[in-house]
N, C-alpha and C positions, 0 to 999 in steps of 0.2 A: 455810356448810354447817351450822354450828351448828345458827343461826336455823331451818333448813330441818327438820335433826332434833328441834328443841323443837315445831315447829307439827304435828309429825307425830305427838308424844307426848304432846301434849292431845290431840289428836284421836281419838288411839285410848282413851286416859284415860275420854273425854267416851262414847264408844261401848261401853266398857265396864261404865262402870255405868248406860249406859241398860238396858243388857239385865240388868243386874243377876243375871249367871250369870256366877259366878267371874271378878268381875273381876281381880285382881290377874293370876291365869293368865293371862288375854286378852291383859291390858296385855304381859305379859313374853312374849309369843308374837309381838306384833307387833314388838317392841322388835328383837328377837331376826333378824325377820323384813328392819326397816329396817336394820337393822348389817348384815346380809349385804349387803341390797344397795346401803347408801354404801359398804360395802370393795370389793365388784364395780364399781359405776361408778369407784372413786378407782383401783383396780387398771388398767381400760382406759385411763383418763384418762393415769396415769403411763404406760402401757406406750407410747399415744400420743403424748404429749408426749418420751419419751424417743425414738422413732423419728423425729419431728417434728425433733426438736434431731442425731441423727445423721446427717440428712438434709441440715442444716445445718449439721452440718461437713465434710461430704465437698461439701457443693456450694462452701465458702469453701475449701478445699484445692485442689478444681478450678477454680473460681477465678483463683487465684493463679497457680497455675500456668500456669494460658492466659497470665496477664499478662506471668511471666516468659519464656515462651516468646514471644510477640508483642512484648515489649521487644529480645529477642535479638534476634529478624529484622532488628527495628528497625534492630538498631544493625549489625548485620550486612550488610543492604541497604546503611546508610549508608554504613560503610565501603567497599565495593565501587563504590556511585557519584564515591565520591571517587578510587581508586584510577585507575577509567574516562576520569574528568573528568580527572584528570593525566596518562593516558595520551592522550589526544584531544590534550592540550593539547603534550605532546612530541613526537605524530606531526606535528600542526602547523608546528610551527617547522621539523622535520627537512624537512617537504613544502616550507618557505620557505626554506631552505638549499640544498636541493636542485636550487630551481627556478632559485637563483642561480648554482652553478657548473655547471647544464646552459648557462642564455644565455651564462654566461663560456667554455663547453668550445665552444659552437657558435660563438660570435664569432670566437675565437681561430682557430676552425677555417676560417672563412670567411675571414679577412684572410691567413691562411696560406695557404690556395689562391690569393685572390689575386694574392698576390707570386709564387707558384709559377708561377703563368698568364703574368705579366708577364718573369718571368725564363726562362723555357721561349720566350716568342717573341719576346725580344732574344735567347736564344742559336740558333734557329734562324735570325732574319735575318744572324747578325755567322758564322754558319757556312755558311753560302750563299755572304757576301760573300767569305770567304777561300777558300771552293772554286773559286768563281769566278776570283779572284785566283792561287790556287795552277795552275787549268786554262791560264786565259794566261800564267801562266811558263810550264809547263810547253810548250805550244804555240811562244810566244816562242824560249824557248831552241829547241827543234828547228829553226824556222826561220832561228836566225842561226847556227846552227850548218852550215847546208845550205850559208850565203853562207858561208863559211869555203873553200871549195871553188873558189868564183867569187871571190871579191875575200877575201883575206887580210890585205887594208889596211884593210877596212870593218872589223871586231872588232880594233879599237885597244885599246892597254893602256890601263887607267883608273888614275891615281892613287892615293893613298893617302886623298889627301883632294882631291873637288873639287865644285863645289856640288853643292845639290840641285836648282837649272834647269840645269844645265849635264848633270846625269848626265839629267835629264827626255829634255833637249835629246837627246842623243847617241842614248838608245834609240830614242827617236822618229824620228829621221831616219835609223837603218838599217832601223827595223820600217817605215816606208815606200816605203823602199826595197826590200821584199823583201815590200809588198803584204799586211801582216798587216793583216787587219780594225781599220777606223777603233774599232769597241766593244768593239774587245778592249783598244787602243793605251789609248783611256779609264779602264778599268781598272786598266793596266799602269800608270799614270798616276797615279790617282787613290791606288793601294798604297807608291808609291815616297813618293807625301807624307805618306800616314799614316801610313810608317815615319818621314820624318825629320821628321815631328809627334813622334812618341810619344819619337827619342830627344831634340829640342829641351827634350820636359815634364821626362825624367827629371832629379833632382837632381841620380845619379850623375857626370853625363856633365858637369859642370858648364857647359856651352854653351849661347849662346844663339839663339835660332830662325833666325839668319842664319849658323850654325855649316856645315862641310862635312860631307856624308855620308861617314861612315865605313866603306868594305868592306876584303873582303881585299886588295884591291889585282889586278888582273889583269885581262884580258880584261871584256868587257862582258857574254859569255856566262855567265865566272865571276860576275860583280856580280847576272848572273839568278838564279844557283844559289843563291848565298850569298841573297836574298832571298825566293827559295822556301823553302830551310831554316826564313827566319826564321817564313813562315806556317806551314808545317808545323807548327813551334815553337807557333804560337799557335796554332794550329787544337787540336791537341794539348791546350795546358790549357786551351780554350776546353771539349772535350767532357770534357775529368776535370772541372772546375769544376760544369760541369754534372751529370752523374754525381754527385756531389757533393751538389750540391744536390738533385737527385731525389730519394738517397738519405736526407739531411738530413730532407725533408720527407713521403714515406712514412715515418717512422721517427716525426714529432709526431703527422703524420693516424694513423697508428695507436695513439698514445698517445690524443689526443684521442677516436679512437673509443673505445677502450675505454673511456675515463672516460666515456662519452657511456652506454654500454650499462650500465655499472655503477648511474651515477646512476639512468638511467630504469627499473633494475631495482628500486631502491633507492625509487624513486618510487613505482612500482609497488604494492611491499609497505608503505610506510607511509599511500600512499591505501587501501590495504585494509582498517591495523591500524586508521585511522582512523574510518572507514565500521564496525567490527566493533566499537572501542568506545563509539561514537555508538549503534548498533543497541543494543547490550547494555546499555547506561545507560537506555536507555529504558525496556528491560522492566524494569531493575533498579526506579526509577521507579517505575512501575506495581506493580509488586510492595510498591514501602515503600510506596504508600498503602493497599493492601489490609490490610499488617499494620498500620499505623498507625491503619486504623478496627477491626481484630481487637482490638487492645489498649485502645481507648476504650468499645469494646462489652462486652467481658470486663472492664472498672474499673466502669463502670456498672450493668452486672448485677451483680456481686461486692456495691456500696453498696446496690442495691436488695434483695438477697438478706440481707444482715445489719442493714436496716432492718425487714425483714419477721419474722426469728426474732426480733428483738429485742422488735418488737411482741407478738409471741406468746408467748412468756417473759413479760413484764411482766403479758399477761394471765392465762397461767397462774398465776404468783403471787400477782397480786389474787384467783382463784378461791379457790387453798388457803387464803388469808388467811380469807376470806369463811367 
């Protein structure tokens, strides 16, 4: 700027005493002339350069700021995908816990019908069989009861103890005697042996399978009664047993269902929470790399932004130097 005002003050120098009319005046009129207008351009200059450089702080503030704001998200986003990704990761396992004691609540439930199926139709076949059993006494007795009228010698008194073919022996030959059906006789038959089966098994009775039947002692009629009783007797805890058992097993099937309904409810909602942290991770996702290029874009312009004032500073100082 010097140099610029010296070439300018011979110049006018030179021009003034060509004309050789009052130079000195001339010279100081121009002098006079170039001072205003280096303080007028230095005045724009700084006024520029000063709006130039506040332009340049407010653009490194905003800046910044974008950064720190696109670093938050950042780490904001971050955090949330992790938060998602351990929730996915919990609903998971619960969905593989779950899926283990539905096949445990179903299995259980199927072998339990099972048995229930199995034991429902041995107790309806062994309750058939004693009705059956109980109907031929009950018929039995009437018709030796009818001979009691005709022959009072056929209904002989039975022992205390006398076999089990022998007691066979004795029904059968009055029940043919008095024309009771050969299939009933079978029956009437086949019950007096799985009576003195069942007392041979017991330990109480300490006797062994060649032991005598044991009744009250009396009539043949009485030995019918007394063995009706004893079906009735079994008939009896044949349908409590049962009862029983029905009851028994309504009572797991409805534990098991419930646990059934529980779980799949339970299933239900953690394939949801599942499916809804999967979804949400995604956008989250998608989201941290938008702010993750917000934040490299806002760092890159901030360096290009304070490479550029800083060039422009360096050269405004080289001017004023100059």
């Amino acid at each position: 700027m010097k140099s610029v005002f010296a070439a300018v003050f011979l110049g006018a120098c030179s021009a003034a005493f060509g004309e050789q009319t009052n130079p000195i005046s001339k010279v100081l009129d121009l002098l006079g002339e170039l001072e205003s207008k280096i303080i007028k351009d230095g005045e724009a200059e700084a006024k520029a350069y000063k709006e130039y450089f506040e332009w340049c702080d407010e653009t490194s503030k905003n800046g910044q700021y974008a950064i720190e704001t696109a670093e938050k998200e950042v780490a904001k986003l971050g955090a949330k995908i992790d938060e998602l990704t351990s929730n996915a990761a919990v609903a998971t396992d619960k969905i593989a816990d779950l899926a283990g004691s539905i096949a445990t609540s179903e299995t259980e439930l199927q072998n339990a019908t099972t048995i229930r199926e199995k034991e429902e139709a041995e107790f309806k076949t062994g309750e058939a069989e004693l009705m059956d059993s109980i109907d031929a006494l009950d018929r039995a007795t009437a018709i030796l009861e009818k001979e009691v009228s005709k022959n009072p010698a056929a209904l002989m008194q039975v022992s205390d103890k006398i076999g089990a073919a022998g007691m066979i022996q004795a029904i059968s030959a009055v029940l043919d005697a008095a024309a009771f059906p050969g299939s009933d006789q079978k029956k009437l038959v086949a019950f007096v042996q799985s009576q003195q089966g069942a007392e041979d098994e017991d330990p109480e009775l300490g006797a062994p399978a060649a032991a005598a039947y044991k009744s009250k002692g009396g009539s043949i009629v009485e030995v019918l009664e007394d063995l009706k009783e004893k079906a009735d007797g079994q008939l009896a805890d044949l349908r409590k047993a049962e009862n029983t058992n029905a009851h028994n097993f309504e009572m797991l099937k409805q534990s098991l269902e419930d646990q059934l309904s529980a779980d799949n409810k339970d299933m239900e909602e953690e394939t949801a929470a599942k499916a809804a942290a999967e979804e949400a991770k995604a956008v989250a996702s998608g989201d941290l790399e938008v702010a993750s290029k917000e934040s490299a874009n806002s760092k890159e312009a901030l360096e290009a932004g304070k490479t550029s004032c800083m060039t422009v500073a360096s050269d405004h100082e080289a001017t004023v130097t100059s």
